[in-house]
N, CA, C and O atoms as a Maestro MAE file, in Angstrom:
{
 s_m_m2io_version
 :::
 2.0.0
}

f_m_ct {
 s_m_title
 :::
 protein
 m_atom[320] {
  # First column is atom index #
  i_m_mmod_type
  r_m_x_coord
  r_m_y_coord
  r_m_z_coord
  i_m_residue_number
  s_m_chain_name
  s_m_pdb_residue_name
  s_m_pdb_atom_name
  i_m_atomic_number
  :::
  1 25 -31.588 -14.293 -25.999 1 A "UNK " " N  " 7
  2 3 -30.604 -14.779 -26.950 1 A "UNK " " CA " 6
  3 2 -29.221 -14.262 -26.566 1 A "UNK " " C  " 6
  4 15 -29.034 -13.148 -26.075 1 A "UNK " " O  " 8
  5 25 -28.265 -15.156 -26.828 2 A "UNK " " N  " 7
  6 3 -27.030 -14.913 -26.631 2 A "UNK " " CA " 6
  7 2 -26.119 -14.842 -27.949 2 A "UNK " " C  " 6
  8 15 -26.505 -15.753 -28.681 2 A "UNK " " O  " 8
  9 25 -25.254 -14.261 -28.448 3 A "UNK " " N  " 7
  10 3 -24.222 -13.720 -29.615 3 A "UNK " " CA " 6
  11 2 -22.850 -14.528 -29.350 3 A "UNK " " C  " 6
  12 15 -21.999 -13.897 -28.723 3 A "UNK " " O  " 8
  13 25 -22.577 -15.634 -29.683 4 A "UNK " " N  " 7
  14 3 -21.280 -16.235 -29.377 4 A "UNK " " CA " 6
  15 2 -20.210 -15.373 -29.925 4 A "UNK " " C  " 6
  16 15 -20.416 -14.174 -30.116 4 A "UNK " " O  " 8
  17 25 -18.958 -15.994 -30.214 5 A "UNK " " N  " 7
  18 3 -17.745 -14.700 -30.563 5 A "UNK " " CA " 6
  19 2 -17.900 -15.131 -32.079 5 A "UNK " " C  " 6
  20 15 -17.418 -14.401 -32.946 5 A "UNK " " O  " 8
  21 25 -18.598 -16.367 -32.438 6 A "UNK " " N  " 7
  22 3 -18.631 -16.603 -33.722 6 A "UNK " " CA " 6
  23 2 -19.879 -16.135 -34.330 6 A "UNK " " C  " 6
  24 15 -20.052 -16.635 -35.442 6 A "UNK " " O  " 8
  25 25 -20.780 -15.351 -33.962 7 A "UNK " " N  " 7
  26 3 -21.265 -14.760 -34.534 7 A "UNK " " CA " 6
  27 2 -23.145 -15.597 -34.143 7 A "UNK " " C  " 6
  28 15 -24.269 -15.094 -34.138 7 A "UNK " " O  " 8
  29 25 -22.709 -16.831 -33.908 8 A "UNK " " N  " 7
  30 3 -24.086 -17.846 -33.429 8 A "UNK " " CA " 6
  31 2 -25.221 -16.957 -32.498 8 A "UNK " " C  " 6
  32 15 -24.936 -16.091 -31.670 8 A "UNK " " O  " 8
  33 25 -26.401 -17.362 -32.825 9 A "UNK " " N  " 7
  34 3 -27.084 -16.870 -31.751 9 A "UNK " " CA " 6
  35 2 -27.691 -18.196 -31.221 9 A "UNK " " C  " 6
  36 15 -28.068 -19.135 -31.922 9 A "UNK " " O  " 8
  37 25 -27.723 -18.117 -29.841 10 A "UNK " " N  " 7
  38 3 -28.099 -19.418 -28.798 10 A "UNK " " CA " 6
  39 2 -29.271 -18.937 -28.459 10 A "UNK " " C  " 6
  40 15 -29.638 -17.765 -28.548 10 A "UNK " " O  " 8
  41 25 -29.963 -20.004 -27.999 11 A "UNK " " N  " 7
  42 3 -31.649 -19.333 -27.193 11 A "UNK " " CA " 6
  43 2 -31.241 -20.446 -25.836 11 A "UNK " " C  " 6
  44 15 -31.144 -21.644 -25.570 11 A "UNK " " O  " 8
  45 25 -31.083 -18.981 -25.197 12 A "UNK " " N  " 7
  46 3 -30.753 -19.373 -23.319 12 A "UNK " " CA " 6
  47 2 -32.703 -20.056 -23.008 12 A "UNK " " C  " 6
  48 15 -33.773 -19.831 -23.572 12 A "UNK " " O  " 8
  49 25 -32.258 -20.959 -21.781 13 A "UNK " " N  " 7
  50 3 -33.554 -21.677 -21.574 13 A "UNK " " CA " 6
  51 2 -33.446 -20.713 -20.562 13 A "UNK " " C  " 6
  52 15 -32.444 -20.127 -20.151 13 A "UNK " " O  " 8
  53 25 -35.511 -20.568 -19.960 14 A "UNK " " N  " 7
  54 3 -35.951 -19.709 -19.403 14 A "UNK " " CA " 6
  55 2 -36.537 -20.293 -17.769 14 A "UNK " " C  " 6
  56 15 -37.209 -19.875 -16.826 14 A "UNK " " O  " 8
  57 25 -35.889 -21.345 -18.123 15 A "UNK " " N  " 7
  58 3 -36.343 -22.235 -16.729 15 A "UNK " " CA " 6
  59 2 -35.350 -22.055 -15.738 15 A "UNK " " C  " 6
  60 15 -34.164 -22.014 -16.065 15 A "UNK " " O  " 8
  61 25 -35.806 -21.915 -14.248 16 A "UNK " " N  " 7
  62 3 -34.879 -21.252 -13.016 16 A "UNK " " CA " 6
  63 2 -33.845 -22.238 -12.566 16 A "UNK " " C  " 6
  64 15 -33.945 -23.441 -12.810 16 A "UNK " " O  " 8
  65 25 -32.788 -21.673 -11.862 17 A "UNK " " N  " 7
  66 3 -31.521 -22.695 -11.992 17 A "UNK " " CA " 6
  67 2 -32.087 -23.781 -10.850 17 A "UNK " " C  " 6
  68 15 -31.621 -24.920 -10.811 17 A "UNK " " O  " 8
  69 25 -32.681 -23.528 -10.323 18 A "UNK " " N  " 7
  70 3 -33.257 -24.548 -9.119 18 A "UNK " " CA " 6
  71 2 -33.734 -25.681 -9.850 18 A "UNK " " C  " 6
  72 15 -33.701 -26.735 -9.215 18 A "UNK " " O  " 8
  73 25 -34.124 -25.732 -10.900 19 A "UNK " " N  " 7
  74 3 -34.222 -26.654 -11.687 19 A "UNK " " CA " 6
  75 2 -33.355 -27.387 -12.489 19 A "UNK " " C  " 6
  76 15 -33.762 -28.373 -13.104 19 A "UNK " " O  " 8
  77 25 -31.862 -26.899 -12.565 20 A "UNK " " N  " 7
  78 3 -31.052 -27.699 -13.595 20 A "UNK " " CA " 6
  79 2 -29.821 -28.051 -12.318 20 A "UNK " " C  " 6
  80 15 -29.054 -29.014 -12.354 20 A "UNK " " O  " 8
  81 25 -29.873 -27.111 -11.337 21 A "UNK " " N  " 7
  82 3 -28.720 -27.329 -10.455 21 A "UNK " " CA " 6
  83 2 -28.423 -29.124 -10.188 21 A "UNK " " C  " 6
  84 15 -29.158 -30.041 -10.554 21 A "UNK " " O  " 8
  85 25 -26.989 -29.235 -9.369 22 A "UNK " " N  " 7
  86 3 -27.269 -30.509 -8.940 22 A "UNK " " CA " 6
  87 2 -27.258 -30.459 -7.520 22 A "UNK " " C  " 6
  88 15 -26.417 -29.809 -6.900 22 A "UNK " " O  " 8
  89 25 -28.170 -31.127 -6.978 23 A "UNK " " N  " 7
  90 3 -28.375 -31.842 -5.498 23 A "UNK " " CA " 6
  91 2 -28.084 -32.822 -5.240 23 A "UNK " " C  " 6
  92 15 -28.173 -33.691 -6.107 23 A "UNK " " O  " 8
  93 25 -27.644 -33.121 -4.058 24 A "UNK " " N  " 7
  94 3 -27.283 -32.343 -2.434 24 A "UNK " " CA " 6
  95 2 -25.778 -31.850 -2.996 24 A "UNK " " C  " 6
  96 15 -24.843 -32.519 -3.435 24 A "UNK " " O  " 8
  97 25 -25.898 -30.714 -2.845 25 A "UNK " " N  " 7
  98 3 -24.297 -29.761 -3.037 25 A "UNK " " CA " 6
  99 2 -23.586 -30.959 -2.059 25 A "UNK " " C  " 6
  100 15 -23.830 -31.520 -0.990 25 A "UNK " " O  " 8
  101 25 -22.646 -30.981 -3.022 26 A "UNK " " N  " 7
  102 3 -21.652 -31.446 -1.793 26 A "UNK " " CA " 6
  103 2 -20.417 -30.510 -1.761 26 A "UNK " " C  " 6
  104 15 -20.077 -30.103 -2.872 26 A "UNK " " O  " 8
  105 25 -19.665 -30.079 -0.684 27 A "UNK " " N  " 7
  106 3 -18.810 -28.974 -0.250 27 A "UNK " " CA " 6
  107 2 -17.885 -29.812 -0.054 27 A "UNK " " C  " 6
  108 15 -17.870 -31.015 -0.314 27 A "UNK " " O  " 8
  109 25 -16.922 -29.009 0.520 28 A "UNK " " N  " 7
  110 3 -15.586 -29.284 1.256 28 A "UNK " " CA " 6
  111 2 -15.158 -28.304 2.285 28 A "UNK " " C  " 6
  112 15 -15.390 -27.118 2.048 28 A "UNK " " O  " 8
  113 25 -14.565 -28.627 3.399 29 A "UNK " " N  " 7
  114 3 -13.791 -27.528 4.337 29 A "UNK " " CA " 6
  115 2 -12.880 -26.761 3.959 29 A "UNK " " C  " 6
  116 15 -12.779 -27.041 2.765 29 A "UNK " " O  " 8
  117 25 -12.034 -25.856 4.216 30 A "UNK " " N  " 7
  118 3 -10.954 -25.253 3.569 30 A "UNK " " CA " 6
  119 2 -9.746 -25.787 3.835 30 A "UNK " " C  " 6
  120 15 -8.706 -25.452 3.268 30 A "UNK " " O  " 8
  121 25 -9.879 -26.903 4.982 31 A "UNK " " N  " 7
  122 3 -8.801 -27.552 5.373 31 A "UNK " " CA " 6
  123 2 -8.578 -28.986 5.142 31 A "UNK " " C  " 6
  124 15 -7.804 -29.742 5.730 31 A "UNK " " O  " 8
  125 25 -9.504 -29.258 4.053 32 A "UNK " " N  " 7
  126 3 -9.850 -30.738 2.961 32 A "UNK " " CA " 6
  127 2 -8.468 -31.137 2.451 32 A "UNK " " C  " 6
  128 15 -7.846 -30.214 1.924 32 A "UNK " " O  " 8
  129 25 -7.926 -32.197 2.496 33 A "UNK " " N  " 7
  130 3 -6.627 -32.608 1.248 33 A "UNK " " CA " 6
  131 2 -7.339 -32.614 0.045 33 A "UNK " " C  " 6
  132 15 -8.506 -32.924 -0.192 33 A "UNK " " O  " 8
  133 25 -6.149 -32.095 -0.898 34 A "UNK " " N  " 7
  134 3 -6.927 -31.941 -2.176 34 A "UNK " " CA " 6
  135 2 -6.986 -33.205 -2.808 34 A "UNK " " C  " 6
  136 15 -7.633 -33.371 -3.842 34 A "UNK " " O  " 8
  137 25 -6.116 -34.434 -2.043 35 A "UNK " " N  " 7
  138 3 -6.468 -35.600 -2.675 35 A "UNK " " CA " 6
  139 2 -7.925 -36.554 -2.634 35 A "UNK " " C  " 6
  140 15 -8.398 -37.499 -3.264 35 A "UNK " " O  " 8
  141 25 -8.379 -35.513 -1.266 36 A "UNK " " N  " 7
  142 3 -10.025 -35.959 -1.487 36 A "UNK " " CA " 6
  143 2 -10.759 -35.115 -2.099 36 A "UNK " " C  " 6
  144 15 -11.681 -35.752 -2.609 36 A "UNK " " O  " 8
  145 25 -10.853 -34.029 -2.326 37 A "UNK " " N  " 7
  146 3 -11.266 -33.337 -3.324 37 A "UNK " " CA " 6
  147 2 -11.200 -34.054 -4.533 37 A "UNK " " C  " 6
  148 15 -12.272 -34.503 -4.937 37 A "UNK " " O  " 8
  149 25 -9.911 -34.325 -5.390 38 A "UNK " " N  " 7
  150 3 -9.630 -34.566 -6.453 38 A "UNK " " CA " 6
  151 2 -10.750 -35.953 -6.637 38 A "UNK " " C  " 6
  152 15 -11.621 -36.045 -7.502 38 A "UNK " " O  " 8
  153 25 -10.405 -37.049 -5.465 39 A "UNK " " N  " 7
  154 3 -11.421 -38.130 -5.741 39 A "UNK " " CA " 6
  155 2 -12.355 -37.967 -5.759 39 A "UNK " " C  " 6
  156 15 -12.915 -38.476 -6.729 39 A "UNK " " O  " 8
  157 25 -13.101 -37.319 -4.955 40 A "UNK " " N  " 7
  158 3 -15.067 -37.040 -4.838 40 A "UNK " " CA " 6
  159 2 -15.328 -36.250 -6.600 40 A "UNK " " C  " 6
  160 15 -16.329 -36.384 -7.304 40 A "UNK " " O  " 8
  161 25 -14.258 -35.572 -6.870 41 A "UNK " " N  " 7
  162 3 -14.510 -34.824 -8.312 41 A "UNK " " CA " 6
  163 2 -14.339 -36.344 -9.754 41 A "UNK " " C  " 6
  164 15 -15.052 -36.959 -10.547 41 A "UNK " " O  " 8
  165 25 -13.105 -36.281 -9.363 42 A "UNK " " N  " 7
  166 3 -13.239 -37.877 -10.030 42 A "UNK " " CA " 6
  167 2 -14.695 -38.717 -10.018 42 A "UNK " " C  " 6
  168 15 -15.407 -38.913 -11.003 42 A "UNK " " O  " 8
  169 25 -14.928 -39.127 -8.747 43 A "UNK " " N  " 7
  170 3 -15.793 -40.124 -8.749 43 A "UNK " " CA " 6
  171 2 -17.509 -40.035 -8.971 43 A "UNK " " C  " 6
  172 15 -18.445 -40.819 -9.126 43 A "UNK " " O  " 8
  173 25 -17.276 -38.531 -8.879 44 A "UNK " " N  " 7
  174 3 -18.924 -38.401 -9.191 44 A "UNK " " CA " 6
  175 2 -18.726 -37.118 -10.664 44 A "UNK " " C  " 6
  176 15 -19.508 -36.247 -11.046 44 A "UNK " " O  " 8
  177 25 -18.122 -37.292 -10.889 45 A "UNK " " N  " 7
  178 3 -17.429 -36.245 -12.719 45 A "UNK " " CA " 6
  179 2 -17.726 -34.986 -11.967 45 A "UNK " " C  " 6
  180 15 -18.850 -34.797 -12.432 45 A "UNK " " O  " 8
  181 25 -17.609 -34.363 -11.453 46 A "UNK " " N  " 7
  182 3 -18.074 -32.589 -10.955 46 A "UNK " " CA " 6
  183 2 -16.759 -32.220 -11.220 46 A "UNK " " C  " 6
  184 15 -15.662 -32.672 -10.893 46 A "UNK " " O  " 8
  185 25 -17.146 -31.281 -11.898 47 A "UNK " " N  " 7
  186 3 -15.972 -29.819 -12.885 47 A "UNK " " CA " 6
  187 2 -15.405 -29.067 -11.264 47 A "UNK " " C  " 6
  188 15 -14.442 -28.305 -11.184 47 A "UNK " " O  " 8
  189 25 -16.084 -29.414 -10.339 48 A "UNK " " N  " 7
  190 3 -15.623 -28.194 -9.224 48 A "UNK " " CA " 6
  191 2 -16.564 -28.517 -8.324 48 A "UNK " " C  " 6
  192 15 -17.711 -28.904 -8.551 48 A "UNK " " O  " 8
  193 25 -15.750 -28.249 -6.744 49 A "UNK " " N  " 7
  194 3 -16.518 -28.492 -5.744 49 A "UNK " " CA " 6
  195 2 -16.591 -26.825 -5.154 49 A "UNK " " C  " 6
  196 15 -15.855 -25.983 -5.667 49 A "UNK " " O  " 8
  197 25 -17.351 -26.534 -4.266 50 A "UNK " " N  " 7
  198 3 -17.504 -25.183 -3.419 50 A "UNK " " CA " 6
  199 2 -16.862 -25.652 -1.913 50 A "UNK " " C  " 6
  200 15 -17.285 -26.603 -1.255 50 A "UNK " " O  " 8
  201 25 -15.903 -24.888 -1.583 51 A "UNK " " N  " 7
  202 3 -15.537 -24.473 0.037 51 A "UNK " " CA " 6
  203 2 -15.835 -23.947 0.412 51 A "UNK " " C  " 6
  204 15 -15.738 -22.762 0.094 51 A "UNK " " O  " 8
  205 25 -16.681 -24.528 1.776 52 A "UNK " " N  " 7
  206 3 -17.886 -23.607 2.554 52 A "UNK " " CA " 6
  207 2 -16.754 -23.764 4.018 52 A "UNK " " C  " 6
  208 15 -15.931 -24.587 4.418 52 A "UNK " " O  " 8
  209 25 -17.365 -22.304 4.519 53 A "UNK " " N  " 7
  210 3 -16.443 -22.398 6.203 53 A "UNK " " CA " 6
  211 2 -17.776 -23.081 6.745 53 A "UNK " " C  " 6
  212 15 -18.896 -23.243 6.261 53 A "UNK " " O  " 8
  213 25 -17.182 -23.405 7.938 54 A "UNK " " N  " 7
  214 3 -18.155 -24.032 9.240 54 A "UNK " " CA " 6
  215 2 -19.603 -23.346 9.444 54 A "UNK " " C  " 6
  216 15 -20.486 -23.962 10.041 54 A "UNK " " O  " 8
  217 25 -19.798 -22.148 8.966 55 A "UNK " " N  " 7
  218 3 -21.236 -21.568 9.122 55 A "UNK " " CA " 6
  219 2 -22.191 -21.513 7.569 55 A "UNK " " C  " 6
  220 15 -23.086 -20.717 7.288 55 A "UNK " " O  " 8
  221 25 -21.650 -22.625 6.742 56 A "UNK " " N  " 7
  222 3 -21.978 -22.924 5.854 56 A "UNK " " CA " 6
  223 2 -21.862 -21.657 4.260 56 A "UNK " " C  " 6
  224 15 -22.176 -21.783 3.077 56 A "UNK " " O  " 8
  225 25 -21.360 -20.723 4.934 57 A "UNK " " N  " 7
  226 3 -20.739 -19.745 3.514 57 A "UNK " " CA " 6
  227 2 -19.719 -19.993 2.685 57 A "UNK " " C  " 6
  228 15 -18.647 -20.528 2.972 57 A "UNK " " O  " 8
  229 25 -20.139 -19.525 1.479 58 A "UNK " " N  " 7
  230 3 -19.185 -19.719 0.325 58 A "UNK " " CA " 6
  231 2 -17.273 -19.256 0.923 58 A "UNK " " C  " 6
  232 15 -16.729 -18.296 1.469 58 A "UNK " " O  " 8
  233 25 -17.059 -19.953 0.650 59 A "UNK " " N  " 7
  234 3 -14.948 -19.249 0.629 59 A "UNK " " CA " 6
  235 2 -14.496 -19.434 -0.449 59 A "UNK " " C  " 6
  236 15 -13.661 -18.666 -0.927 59 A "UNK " " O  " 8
  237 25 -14.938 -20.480 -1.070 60 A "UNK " " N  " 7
  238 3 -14.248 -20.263 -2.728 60 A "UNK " " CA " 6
  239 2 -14.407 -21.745 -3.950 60 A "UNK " " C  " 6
  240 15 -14.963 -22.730 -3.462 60 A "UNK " " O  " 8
  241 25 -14.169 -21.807 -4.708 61 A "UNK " " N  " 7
  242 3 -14.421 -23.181 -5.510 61 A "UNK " " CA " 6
  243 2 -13.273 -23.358 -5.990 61 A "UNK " " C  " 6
  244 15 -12.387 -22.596 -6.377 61 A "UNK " " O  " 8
  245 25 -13.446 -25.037 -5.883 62 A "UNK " " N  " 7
  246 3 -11.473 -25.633 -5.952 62 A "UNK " " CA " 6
  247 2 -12.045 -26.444 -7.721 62 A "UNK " " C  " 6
  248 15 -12.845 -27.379 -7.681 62 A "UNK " " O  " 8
  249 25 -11.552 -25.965 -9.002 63 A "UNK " " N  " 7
  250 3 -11.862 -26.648 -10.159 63 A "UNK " " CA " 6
  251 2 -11.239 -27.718 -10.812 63 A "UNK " " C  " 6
  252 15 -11.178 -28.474 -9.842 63 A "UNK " " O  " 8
  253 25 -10.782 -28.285 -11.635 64 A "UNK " " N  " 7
  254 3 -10.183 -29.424 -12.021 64 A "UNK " " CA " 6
  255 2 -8.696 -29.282 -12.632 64 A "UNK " " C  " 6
  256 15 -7.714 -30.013 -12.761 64 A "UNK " " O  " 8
  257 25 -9.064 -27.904 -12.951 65 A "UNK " " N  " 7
  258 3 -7.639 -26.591 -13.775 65 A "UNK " " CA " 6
  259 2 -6.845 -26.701 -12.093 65 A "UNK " " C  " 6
  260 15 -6.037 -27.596 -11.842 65 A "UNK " " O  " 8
  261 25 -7.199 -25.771 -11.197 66 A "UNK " " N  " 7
  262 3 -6.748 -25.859 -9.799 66 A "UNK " " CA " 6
  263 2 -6.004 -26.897 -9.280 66 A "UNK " " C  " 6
  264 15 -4.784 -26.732 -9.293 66 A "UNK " " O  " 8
  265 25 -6.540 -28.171 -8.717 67 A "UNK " " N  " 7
  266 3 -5.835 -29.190 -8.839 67 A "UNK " " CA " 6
  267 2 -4.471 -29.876 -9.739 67 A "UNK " " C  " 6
  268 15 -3.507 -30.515 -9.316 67 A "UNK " " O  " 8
  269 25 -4.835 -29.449 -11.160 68 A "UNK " " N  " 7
  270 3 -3.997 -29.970 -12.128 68 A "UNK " " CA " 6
  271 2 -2.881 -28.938 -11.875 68 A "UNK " " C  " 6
  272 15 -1.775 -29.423 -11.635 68 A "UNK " " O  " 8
  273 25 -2.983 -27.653 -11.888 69 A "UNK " " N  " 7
  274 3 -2.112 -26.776 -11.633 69 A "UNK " " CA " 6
  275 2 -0.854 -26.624 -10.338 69 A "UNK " " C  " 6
  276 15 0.254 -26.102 -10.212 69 A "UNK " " O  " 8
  277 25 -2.039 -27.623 -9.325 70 A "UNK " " N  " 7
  278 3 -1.239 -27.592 -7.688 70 A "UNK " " CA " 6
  279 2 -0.577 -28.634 -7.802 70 A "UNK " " C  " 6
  280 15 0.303 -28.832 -6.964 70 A "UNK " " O  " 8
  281 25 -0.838 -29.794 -9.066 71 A "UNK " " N  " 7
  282 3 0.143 -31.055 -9.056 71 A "UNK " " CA " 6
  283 2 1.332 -31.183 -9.790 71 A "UNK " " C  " 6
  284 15 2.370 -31.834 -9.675 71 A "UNK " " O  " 8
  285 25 0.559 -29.815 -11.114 72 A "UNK " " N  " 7
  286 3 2.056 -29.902 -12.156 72 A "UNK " " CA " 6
  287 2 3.139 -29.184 -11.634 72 A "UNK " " C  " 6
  288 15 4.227 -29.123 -12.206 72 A "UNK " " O  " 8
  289 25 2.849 -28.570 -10.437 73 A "UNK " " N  " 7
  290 3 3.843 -27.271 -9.920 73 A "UNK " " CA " 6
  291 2 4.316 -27.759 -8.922 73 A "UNK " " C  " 6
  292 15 5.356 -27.238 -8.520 73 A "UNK " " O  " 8
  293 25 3.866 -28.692 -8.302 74 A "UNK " " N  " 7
  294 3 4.291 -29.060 -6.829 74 A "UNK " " CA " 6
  295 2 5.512 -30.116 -7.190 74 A "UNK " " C  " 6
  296 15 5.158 -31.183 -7.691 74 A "UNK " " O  " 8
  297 25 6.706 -29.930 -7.006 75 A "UNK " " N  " 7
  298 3 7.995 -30.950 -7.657 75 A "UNK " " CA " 6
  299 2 7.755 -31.788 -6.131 75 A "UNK " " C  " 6
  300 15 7.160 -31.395 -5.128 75 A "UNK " " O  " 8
  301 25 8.525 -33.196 -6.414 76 A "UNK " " N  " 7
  302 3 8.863 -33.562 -7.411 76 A "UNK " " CA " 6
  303 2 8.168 -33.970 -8.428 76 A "UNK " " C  " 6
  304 15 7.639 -34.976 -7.954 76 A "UNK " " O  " 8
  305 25 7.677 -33.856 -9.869 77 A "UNK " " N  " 7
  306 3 6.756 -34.324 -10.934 77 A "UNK " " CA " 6
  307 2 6.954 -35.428 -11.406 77 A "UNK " " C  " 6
  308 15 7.749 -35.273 -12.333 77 A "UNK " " O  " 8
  309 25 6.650 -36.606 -11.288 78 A "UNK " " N  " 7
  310 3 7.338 -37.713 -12.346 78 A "UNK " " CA " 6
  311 2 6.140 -38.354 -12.835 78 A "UNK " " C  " 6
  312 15 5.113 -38.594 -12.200 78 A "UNK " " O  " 8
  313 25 6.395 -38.592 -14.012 79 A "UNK " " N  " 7
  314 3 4.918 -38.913 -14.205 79 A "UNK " " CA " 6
  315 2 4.952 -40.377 -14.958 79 A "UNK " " C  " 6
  316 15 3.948 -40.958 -15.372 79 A "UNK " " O  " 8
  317 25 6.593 -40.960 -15.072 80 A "UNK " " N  " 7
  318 3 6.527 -42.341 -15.472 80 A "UNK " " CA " 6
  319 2 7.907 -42.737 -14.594 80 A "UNK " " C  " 6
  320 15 8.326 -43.894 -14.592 80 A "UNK " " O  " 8
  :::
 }
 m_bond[319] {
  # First column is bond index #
  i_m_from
  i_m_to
  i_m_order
  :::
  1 1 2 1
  2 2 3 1
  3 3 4 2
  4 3 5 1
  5 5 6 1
  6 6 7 1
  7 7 8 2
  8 7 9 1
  9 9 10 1
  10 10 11 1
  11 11 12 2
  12 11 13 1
  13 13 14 1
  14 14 15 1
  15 15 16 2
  16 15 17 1
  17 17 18 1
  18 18 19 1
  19 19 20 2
  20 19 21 1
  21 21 22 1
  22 22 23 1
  23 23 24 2
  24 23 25 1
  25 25 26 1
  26 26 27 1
  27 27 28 2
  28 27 29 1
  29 29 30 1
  30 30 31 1
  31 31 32 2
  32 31 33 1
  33 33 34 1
  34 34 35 1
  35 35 36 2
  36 35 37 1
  37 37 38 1
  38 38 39 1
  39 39 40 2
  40 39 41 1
  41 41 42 1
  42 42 43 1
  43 43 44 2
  44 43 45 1
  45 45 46 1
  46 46 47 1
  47 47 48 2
  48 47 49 1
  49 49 50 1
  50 50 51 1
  51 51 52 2
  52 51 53 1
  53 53 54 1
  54 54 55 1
  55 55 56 2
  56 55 57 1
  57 57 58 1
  58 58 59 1
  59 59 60 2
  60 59 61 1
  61 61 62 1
  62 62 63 1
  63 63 64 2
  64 63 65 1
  65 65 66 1
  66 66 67 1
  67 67 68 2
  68 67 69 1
  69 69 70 1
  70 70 71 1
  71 71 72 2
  72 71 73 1
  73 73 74 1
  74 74 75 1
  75 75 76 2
  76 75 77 1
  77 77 78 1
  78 78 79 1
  79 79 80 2
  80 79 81 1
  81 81 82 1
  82 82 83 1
  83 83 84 2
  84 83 85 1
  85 85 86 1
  86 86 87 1
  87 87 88 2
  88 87 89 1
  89 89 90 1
  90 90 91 1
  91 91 92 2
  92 91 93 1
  93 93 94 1
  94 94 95 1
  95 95 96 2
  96 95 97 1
  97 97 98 1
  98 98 99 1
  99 99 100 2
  100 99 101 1
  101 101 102 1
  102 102 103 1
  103 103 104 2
  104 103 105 1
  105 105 106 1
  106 106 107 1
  107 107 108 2
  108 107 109 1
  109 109 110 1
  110 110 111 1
  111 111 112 2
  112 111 113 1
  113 113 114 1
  114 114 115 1
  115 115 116 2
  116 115 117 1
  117 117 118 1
  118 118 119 1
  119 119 120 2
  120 119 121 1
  121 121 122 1
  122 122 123 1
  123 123 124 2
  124 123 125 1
  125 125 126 1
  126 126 127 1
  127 127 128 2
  128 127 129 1
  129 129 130 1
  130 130 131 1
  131 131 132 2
  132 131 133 1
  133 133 134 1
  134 134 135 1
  135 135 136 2
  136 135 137 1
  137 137 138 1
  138 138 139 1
  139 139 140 2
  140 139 141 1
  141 141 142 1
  142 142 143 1
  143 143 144 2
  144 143 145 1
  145 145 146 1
  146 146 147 1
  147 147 148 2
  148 147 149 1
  149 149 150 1
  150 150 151 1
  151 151 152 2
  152 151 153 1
  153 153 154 1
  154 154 155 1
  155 155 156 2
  156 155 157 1
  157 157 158 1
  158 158 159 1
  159 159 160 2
  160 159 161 1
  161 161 162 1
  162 162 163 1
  163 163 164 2
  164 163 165 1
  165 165 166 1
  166 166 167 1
  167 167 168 2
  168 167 169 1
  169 169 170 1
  170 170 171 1
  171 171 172 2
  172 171 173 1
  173 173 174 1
  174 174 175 1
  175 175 176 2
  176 175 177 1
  177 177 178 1
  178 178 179 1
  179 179 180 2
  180 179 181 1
  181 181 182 1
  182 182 183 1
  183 183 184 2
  184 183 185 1
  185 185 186 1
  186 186 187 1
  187 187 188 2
  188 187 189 1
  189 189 190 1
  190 190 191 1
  191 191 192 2
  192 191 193 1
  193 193 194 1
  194 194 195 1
  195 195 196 2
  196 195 197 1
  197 197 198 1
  198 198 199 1
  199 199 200 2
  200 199 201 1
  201 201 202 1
  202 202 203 1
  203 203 204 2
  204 203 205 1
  205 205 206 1
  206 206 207 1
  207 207 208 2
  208 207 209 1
  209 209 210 1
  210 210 211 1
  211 211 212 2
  212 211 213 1
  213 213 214 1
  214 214 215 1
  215 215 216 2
  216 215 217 1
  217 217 218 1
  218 218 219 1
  219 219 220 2
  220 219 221 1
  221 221 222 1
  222 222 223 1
  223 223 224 2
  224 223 225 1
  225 225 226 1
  226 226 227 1
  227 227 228 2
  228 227 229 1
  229 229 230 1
  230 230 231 1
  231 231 232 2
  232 231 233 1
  233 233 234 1
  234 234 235 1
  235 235 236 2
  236 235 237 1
  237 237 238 1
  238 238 239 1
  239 239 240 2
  240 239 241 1
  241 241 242 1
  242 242 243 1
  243 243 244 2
  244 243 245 1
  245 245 246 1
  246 246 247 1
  247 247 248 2
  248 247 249 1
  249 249 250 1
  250 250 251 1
  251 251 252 2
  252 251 253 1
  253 253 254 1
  254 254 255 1
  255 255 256 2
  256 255 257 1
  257 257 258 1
  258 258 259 1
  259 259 260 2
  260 259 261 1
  261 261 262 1
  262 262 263 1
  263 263 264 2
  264 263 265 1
  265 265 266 1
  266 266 267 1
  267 267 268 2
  268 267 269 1
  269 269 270 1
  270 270 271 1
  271 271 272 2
  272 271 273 1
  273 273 274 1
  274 274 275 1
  275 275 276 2
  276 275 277 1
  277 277 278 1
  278 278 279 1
  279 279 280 2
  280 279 281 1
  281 281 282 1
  282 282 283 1
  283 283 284 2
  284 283 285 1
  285 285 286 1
  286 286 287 1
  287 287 288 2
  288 287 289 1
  289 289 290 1
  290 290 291 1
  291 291 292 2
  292 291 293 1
  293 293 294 1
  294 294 295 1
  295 295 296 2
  296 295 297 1
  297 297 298 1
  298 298 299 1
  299 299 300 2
  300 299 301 1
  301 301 302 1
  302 302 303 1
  303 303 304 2
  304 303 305 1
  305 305 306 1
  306 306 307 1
  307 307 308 2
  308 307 309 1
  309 309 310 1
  310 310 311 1
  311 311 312 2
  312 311 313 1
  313 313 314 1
  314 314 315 1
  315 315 316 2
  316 315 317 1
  317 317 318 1
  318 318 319 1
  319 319 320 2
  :::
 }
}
């Protein structure tokens, strides 16, 4: 059981993540445009992709916050 901040108690499921994960991971290089990132996240709804280097290890996960953040900051902004 888990204690939310509101006071709830949740009953965590006991089944292994190999079972809820999604397959085939799909990755990205570290040297990906984030405008394909952004689409593959778009087009298949994923909250976040993982950047794997060339020997297939983790380097880091690019999220939907990330993106939004690298577009609202990157001038020029126009958005109409």
């Amino acid at each position: 059981m888990i204690v939310t901040g509101s006071g709830d108690m949740l009953q965590v499921p006991k089944e292994p993540v190999q079972d809820v994960m999604t397959r085939p991971v799909i990755t990205a290089d570290p040297m990906t445009v984030i405008r394909r990132i952004a689409k593959v996240m778009a087009d298949y709804t994923f909250p976040a992709i993982p950047i794997t280097e060339s020997d297939h290890s983790l380097a880091g996960i690019v999220t939907r916050g990330d993106i939004l953040r690298k577009v609202a900051n990157t001038p020029p902004l126009q958005l109409w």
